[in-house]
C-alpha positions as CSV (number, residue, x, y, z in Angstrom):
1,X,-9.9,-15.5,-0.6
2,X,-6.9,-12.9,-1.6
3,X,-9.8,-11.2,-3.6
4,X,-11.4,-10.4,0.0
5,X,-8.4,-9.8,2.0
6,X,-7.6,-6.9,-0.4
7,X,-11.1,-5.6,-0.5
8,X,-11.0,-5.6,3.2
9,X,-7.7,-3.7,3.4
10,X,-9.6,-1.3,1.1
11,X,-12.3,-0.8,3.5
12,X,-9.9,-0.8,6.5
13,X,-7.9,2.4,5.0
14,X,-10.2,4.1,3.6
15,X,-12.4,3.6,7.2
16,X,-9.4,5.4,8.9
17,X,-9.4,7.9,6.1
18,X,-12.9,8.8,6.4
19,X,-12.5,9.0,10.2
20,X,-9.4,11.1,10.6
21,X,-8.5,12.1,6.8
22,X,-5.1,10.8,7.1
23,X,-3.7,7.2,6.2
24,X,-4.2,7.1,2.4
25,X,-0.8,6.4,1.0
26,X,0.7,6.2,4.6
27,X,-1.0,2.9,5.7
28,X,-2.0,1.0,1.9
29,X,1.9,1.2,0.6
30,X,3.4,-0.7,3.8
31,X,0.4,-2.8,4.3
32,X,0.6,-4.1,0.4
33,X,4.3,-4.5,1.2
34,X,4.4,-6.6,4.3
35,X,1.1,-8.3,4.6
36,X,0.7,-9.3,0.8
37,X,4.2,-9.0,-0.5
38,X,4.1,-6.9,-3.2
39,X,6.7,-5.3,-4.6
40,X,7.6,-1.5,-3.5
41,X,7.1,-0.1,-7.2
42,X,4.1,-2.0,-7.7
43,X,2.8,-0.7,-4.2
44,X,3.9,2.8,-4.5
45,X,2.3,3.1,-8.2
46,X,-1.3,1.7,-7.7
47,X,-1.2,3.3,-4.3
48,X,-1.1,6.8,-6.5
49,X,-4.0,6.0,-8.2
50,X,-6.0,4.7,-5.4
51,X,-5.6,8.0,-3.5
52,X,-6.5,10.0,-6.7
53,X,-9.8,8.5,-7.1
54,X,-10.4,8.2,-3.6
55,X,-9.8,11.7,-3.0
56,X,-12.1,13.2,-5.8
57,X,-15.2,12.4,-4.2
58,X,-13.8,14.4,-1.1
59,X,-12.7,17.1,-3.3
60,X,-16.4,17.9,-5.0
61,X,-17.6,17.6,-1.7
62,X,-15.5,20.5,-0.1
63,X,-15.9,22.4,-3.4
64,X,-19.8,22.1,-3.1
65,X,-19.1,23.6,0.3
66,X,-16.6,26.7,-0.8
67,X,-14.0,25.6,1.3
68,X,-11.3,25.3,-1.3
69,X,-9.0,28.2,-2.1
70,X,-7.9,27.6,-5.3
71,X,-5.2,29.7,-6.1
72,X,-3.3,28.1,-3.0
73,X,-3.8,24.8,-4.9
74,X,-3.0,26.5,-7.9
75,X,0.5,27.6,-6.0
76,X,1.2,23.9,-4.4
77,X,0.5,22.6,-8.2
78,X,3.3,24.9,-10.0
79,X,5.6,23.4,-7.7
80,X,4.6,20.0,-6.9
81,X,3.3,18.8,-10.6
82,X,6.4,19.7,-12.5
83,X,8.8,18.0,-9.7
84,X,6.5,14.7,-9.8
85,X,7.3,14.9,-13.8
86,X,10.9,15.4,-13.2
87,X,11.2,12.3,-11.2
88,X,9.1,9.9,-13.1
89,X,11.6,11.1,-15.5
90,X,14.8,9.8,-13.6
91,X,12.5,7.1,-12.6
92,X,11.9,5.9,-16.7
93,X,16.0,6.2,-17.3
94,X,16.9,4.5,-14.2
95,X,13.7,2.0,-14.3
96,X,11.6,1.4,-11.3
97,X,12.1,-2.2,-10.9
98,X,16.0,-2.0,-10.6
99,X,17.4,-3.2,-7.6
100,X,19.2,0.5,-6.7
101,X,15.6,2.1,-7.3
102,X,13.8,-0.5,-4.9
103,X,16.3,0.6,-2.5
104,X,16.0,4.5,-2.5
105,X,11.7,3.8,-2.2
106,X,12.4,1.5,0.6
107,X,14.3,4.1,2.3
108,X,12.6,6.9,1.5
109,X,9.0,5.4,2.0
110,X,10.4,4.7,5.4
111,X,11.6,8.3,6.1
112,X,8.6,9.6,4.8
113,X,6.4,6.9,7.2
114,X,8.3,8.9,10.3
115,X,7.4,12.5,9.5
116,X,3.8,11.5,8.6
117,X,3.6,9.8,12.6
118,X,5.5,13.3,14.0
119,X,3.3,15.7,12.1
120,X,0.2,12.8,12.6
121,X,1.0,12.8,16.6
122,X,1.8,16.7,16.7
123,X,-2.2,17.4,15.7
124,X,-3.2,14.8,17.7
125,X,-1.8,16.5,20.6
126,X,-1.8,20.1,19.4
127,X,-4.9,19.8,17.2
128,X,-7.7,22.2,18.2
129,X,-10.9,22.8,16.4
130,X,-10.9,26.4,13.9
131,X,-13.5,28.3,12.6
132,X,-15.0,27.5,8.7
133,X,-14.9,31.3,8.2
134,X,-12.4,33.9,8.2
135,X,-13.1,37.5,10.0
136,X,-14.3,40.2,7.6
137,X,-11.0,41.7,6.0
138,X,-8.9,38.9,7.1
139,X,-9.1,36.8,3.5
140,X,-6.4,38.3,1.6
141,X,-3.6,37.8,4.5
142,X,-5.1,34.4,5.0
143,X,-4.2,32.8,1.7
144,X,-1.0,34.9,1.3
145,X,2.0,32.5,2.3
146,X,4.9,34.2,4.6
147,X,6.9,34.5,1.2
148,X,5.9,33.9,-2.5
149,X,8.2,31.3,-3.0
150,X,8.0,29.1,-0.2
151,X,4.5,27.3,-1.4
152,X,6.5,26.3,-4.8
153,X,9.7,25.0,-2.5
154,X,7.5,22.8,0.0
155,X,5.5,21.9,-2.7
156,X,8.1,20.4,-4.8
157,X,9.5,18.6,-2.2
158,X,6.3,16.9,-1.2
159,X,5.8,16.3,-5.2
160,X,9.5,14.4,-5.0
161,X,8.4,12.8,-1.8
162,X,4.7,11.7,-2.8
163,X,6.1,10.3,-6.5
164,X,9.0,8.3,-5.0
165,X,6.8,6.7,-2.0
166,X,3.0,8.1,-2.9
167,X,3.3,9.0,1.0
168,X,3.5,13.0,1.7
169,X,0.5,14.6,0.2
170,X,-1.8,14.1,3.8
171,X,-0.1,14.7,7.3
172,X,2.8,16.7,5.9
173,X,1.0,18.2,3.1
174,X,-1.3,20.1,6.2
175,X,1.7,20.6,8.3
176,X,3.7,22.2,5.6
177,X,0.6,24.1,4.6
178,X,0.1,25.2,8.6
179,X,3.2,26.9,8.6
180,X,2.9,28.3,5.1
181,X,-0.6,30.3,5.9
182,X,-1.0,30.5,9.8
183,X,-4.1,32.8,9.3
184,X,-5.9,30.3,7.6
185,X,-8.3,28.2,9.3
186,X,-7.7,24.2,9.6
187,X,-11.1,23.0,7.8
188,X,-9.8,25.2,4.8
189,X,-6.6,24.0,5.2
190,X,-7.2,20.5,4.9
191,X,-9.2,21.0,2.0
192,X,-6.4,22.9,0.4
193,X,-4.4,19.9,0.8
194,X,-6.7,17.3,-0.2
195,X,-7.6,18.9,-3.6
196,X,-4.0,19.5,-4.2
197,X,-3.6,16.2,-3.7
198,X,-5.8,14.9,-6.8
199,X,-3.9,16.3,-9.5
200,X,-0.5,15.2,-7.5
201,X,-1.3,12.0,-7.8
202,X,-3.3,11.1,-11.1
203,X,-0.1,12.4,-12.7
204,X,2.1,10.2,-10.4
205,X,-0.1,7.8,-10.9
206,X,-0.4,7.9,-14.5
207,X,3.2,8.3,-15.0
208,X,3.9,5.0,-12.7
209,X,0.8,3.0,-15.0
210,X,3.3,4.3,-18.3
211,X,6.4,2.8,-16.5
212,X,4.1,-0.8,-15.8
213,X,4.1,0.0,-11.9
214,X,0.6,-0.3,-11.7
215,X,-1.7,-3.4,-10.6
216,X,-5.1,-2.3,-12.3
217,X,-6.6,-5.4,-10.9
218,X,-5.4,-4.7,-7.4
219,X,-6.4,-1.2,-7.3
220,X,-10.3,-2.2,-8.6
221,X,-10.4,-4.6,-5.6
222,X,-8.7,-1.6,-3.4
223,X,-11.1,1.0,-4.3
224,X,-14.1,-1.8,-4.0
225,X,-13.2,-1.7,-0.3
226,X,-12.1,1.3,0.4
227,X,-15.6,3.5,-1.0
228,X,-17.5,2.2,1.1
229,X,-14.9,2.5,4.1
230,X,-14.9,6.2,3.7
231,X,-18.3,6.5,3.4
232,X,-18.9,4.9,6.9
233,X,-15.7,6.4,8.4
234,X,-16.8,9.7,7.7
235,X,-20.4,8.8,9.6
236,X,-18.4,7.8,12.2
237,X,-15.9,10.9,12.6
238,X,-18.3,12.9,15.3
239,X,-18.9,9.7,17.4
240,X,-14.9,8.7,17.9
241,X,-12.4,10.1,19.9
242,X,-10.3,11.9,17.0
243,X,-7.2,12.0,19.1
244,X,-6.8,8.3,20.2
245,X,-6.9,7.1,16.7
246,X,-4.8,9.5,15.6
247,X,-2.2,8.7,18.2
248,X,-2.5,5.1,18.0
249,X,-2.3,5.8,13.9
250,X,1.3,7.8,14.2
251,X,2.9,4.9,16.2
252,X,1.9,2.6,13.5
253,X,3.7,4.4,11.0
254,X,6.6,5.0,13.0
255,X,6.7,1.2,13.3
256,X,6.4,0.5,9.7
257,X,9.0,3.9,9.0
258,X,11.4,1.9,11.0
259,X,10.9,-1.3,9.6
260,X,10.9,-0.3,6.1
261,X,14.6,1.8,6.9
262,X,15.5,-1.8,8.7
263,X,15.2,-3.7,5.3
């Protein structure tokens, strides 16, 4: 019965996922927290994994399509790559499982729960549909950022951020990356972030499985669920209103930010 219960949490993510591309990490880590009790380390590290293989598929996909730009990813991955290293680092001396540790991802997961709801409800409310192609002569400014260093800042904080609480890489990954390249258009965007995201978080991921903070049993009935969620979410997309669930999404996280803070 707890076999089904986490396949259907699977399929219930990665339904939301598929519909609206955001939830991944956001909604799995606080709903393996309080609905099946496990622990924040164990969460947070099998969480990493599950949004690295459930983001590949989506990844090939926009690549078929020629909507990635892959020196941006090749920017956020000089800075986010080497910060997720340097924390699983501080993360091996200090050891995940320590009572201190469990306290910072608590906190941190929660802080990181209420800027994925702001930046969640901001494109909710702000969101408008872009263009898949940029103007003749427009590509270079496009996937220039404002300055060169900026993409290697943001992106090492998002590294810290995703490693620490596997939450960061979706909602704020595209709102850092709308500021960073304001030319570029939102499909292109969003596929920017979501191939980033692969490499962030198999390395993350892998680091958390070396430290033992990863539930290989729990992730196979995770990713049983959640496949076929985003296959049918992303059916779905173009018959539901995008906004309402993306409203009613941020408050949920803001809920769960505050709870998690609260503990």
């Amino acid at each position: 019965m707890h076999d089904l219960a986490f396949i259907f949490a699977g399929f219930a993510v990665g339904l939301v996922v598929g519909l609206t591309g955001v939830g991944g990490g956001s909604l799995m880590t606080p709903i393996l927290i309080f609905f099946f009790g496990v622990k924040p380390y164990l969460a947070i590290g099998t969480d990493l994994l599950f949004a690295a293989f459930t983001k590949m598929g989506g990844t090939v996909k926009l690549a078929r399509s020629r909507l990635i730009d892959w020196r941006i990813v090749l920017h956020l991955s000089a800075g986010s790559i080497p910060a997720a290293l340097i924390t699983l680092y501080i993360l091996h001396r200090l050891g995940p499982a320590s009572a201190a540790v469990q306290s910072v991802m608590t906190s941190t997961l929660g802080g990181a729960l209420l800027l994925t709801a702001a930046a969640t409800l901001y494109k909710a409310v702000r969101g408008k549909a872009a263009p898949l192609r940029l103007v003749k002569g427009q590509e270079a400014a496009a996937t220039h950022p404002r300055h060169w260093s900026l993409p290697l800042l943001l992106s090492a904080a998002i590294g810290t951020l995703v490693t620490l609480t596997s939450v960061g890489a979706g909602a704020i990954g595209v709102t850092a990356l709308l500021l960073l390249y304001p030319l570029l258009p939102l499909p292109r965007i969003v596929a920017a972030d979501i191939a980033y995201a692969v490499p962030l978080t198999l390395v993350a991921g892998l680091g958390h499985a070396s430290l033992g903070s990863v539930d290989w049993s729990l992730l196979a009935k995770l990713l049983a669920g959640s496949l076929p969620g985003i296959w049918v979410g992303s059916h779905l997309m173009t018959r539901t209103p995008e906004r309402v669930i993306r409203s009613l999404l941020s408050v949920l996280l803001a809920y769960a930010g505050v709870k998690l803070i609260a503990l």
